[in-house]
C-alpha positions in Angstrom: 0.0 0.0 0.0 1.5 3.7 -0.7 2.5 5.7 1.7 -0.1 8.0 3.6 0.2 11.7 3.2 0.5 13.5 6.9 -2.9 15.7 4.9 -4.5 12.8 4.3 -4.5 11.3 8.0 -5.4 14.6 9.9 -8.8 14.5 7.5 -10.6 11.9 9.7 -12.5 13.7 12.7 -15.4 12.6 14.0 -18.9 13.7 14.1 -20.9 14.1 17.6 -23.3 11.3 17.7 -26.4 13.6 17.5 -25.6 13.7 14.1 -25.5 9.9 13.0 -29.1 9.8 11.4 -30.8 6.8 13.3 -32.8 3.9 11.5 -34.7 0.8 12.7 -31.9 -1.9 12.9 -31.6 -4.5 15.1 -28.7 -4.0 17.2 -26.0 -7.0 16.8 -25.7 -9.9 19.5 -22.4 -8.7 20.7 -22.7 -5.2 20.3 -19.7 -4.1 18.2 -20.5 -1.0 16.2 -18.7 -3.7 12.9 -19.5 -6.7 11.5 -20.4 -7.4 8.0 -20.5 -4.8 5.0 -23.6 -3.6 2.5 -25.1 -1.1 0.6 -26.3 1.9 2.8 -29.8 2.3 3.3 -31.9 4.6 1.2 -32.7 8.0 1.9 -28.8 8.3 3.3 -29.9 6.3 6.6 -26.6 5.1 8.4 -27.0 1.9 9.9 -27.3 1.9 13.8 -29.5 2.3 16.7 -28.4 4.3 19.6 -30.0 4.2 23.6 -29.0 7.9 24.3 -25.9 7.2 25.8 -23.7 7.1 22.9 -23.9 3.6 22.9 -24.3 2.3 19.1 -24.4 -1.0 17.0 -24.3 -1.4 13.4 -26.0 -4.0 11.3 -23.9 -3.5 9.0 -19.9 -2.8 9.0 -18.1 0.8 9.8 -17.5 1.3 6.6 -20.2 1.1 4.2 -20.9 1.2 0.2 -23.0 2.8 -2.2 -22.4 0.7 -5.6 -25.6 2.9 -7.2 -23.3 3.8 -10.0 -21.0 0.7 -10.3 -21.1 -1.2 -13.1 -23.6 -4.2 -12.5 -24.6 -7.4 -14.6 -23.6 -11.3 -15.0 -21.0 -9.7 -17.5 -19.1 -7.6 -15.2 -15.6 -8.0 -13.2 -13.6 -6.3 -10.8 -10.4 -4.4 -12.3 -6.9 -5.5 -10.9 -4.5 -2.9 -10.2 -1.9 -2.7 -13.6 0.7 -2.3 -10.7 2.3 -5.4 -9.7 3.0 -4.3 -5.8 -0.3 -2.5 -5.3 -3.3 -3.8 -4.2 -6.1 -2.3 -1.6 -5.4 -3.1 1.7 -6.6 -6.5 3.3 -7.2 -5.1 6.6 -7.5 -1.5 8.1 -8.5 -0.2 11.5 -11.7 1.5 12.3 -14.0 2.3 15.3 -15.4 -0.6 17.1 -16.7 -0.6 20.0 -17.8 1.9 22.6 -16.7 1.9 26.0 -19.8 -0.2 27.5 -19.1 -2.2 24.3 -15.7 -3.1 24.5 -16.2 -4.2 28.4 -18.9 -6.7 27.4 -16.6 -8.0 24.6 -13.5 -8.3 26.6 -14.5 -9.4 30.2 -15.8 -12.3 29.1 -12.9 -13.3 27.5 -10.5 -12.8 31.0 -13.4 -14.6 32.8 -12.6 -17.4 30.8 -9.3 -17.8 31.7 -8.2 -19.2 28.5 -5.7 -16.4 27.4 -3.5 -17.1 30.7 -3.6 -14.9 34.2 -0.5 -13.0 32.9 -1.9 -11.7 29.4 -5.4 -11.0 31.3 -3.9 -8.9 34.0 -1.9 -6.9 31.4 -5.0 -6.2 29.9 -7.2 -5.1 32.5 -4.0 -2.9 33.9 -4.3 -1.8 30.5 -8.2 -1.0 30.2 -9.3 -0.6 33.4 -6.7 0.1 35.8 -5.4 3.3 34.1 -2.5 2.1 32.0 -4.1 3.0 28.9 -7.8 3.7 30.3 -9.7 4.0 33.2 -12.9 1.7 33.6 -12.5 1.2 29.7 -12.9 5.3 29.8 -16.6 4.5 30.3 -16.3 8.6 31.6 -15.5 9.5 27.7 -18.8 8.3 26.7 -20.0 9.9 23.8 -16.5 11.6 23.1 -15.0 9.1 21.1 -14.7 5.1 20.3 -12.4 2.3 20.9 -10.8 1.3 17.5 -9.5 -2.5 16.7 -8.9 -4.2 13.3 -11.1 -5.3 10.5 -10.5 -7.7 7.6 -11.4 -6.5 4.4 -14.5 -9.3 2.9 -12.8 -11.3 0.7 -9.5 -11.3 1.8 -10.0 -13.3 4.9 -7.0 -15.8 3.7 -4.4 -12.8 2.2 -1.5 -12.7 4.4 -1.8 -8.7 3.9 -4.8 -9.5 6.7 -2.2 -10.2 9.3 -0.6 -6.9 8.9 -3.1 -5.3 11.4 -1.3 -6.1 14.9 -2.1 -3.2 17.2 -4.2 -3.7 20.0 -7.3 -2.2 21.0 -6.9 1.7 21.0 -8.9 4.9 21.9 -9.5 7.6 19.6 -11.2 11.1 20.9 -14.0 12.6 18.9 -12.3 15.0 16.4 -8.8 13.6 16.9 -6.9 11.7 14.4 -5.6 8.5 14.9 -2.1 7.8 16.3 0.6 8.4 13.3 1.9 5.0 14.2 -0.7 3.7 13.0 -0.7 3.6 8.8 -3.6 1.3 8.7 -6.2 3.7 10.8 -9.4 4.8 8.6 -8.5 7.7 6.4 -10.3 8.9 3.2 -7.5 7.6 1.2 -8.1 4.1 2.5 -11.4 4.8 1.8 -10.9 5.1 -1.5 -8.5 2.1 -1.7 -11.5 -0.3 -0.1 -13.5 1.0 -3.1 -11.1 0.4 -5.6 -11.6 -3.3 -4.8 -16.0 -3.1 -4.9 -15.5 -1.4 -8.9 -17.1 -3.5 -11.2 -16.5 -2.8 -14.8 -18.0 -4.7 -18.3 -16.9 -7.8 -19.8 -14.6 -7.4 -22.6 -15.8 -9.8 -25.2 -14.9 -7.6 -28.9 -16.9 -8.0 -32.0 -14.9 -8.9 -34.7 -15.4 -9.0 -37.9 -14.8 -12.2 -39.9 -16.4 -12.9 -36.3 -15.4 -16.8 -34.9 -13.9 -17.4 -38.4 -11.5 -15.3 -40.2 -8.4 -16.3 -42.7 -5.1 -16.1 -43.1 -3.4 -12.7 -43.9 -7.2 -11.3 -44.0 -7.1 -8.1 -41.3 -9.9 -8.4 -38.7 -11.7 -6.0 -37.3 -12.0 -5.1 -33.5 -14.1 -3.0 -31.6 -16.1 -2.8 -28.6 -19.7 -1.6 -27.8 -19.0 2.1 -26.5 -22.6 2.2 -24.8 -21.4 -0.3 -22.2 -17.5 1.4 -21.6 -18.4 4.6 -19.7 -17.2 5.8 -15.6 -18.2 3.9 -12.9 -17.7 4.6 -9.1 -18.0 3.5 -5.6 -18.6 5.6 -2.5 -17.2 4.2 0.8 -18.0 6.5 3.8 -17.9 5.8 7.6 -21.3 7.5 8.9 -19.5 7.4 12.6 -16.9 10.1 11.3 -18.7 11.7 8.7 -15.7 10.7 6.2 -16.2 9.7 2.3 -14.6 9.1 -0.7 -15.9 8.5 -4.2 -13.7 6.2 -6.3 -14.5 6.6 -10.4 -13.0 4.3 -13.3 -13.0 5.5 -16.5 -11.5 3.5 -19.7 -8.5 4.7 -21.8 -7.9 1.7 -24.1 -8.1 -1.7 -25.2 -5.3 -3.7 -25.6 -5.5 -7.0 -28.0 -3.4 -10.1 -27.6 -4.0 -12.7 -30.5 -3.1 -15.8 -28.7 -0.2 -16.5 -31.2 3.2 -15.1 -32.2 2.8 -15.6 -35.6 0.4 -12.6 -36.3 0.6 -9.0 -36.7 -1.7 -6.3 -34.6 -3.2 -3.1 -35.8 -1.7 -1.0 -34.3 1.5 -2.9 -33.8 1.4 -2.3 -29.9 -1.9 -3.9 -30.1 -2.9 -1.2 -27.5 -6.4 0.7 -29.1 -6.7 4.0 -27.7 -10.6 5.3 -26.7 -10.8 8.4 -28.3 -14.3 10.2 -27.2 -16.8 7.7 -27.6 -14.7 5.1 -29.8 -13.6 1.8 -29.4 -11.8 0.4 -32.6 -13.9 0.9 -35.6 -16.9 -1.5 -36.6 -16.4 -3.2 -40.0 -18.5 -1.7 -43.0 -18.9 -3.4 -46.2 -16.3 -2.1 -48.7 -13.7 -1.5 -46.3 -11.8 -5.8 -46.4 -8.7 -3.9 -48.5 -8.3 -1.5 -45.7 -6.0 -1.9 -42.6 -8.3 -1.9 -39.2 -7.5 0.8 -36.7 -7.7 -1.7 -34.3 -7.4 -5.5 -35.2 -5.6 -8.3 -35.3 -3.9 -10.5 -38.8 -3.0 -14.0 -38.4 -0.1 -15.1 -40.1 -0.8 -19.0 -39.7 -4.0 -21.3 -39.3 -5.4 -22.2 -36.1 -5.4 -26.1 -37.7 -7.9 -27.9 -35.7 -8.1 -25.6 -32.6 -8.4 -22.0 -32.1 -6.4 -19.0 -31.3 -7.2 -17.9 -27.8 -7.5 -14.0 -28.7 -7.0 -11.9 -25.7 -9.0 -8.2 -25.5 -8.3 -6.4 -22.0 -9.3 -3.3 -21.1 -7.3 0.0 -19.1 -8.9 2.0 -17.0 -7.7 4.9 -15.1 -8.8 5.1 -11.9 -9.1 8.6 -9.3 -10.6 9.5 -6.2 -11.9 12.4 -4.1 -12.7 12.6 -0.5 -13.3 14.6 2.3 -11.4 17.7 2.9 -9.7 16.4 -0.7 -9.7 19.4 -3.3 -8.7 17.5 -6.0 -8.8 14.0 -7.3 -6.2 12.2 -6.8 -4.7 9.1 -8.7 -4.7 5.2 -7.6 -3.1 2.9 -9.6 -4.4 1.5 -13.2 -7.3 -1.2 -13.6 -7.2 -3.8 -15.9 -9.9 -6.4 -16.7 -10.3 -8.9 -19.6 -11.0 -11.9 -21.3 -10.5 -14.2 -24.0 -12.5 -15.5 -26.9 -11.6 -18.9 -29.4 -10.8 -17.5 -33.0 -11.0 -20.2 -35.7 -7.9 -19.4 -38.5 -8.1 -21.1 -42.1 -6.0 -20.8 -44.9 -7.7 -19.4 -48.0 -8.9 -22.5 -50.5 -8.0 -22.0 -53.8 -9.8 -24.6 -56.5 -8.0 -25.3 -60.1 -10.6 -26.2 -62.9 
């Protein structure tokens, strides 16, 4: 994961619990404000019920995602970053708990006396006794939330999940996290946990000969423009009043023919988007002329097929709170191949 700018940490700060808007959820059986993730509910309801006191669960995780404007169908994919050592992060830290919260989480845990009398004395020195808090700082009520780790969904199994190792730690309302911390909730991360919900079309071309062409006969390539156009995710964490808006937009289509013995129009094989254009669609009168985008095979597929490879770039950007402008994430790509039958051209001598 990049580096996080020192601006981009001191964005988070919380909002006063009067301001979450309140909705008719259950509250969870162990009362963390996490737990699973989903689409927020309509008319920009957070998820969460709270008694007055500032105590609040969450049906639904801390950070939350509106996918209104993703790309959505049996034909779409998630991009995977173009960079090779970039990917979003597999866990993060966020607020969890509040103070009444994080007693009824933890006590039972030292009542069971299956973590050892040494590591349970440590840790109620450390939340109760005052080495880190006093009575789990059940007298900040309202002011603030214990923060712990959370796995992102899907990545359950990614040794990036370990990374998160910090214990249990208290962050005032309006404060940023501690600077040690690089995994703490920032709009940036934000934007990076979207990255990972953008869903963008298949990338099946037309072709034209389509399934069947011949040797040294150009085909044509080209996609359905309707389909290509920006998609976005919002992540947000209601508890904070932090968002950020992550948007994908394609730049070009890049054509492998599934064989070295064939030559791609252009050579790079990389078709740039320009406006509304993918490649050009084939028009009667126009087999002479060299395809802007396209592919010619050299060589028959003999009994097989080529596997002809079409994958799409898209650049990705973000904006989020107290961001003024949007900012770059690395490069998505997303493709996927198609058989193409190659014959050589029959001649017959009368």
């Amino acid at each position: 994961m990049p580096a996080l700018s020192t601006g981009s940490r001191v964005l988070i700060s919380s909002a006063l619990i009067g301001s979450i808007c309140l909705c008719a959820a259950p509250a969870m059986a162990d009362n963390k404000i996490g737990g699973g993730t989903r689409t927020p509910p309509p008319n920009g309801q957070a998820h969460g019920d709270t008694d007055g006191n500032g105590n609040l669960s969450a049906t639904a995780g801390v950070v939350v995602f509106d996918r209104s404007k993703n790309g959505s169908g049996d034909s779409t994919g998630a991009v995977t970053s173009a960079s090779s050592n970039w990917t979003p992060p597999a866990c993060y830290y966020a607020p969890k708990y509040t103070p009444d919260q994080l007693q009824k989480y933890l006590e039972p845990i030292w009542n069971a006396e299956s973590t050892g009398p040494q590591w349970d004395a440590e840790q109620r020195d450390k939340y109760v006794n005052g080495g880190e808090a006093k009575d789990f700082n059940k007298a900040k009520t309202g002011k603030g939330y214990w923060w712990d780790s959370y796995v992102t969904k899907g990545r359950e199994g990614d040794p990036g999940a370990l990374k998160c190792t910090k214990g249990i730690f208290w962050v005032d309302t309006g404060t940023p996290p501690p600077a040690d911390v690089p995994e703490a909730i920032t709009p940036e991360i934000l934007a990076q946990l979207a990255y990972a919900e953008i869903r963008v079309p298949s990338t099946k071309v037309d072709l034209a000969p389509a399934g069947t062409t011949k040797v040294n006969l150009p085909t044509w390539a080209w996609l359905d423009t309707a389909k290509f156009k920006p998609v976005s995710v919002t992540a947000s964490v209601p508890l904070l009043n932090v968002s950020a808006t992550t948007t994908a937009e394609p730049v070009s289509l890049k054509i492998e023919a599934g064989t070295a013995d064939a030559t791609t129009y252009p050579a790079s094989g990389v078709c740039e988007i320009v406006g509304d254009r993918i490649g050009e669609a084939y028009a009667k009168g126009k087999a002479k002329q060299t395809p802007p985008c396209g592919v010619k095979y050299l060589r028959s597929s003999g009994d097989g097929s080529f596997k002809l490879r079409a994958t799409v770039t898209w650049k990705i950007h973000w904006t989020g709170t107290g961001v003024a402008a949007a900012q770059d994430l690395p490069d998505g790509t997303f493709g996927a191949e198609q058989d193409v039958v190659v014959q050589e051209i029959q001649s017959v001598n009368r």
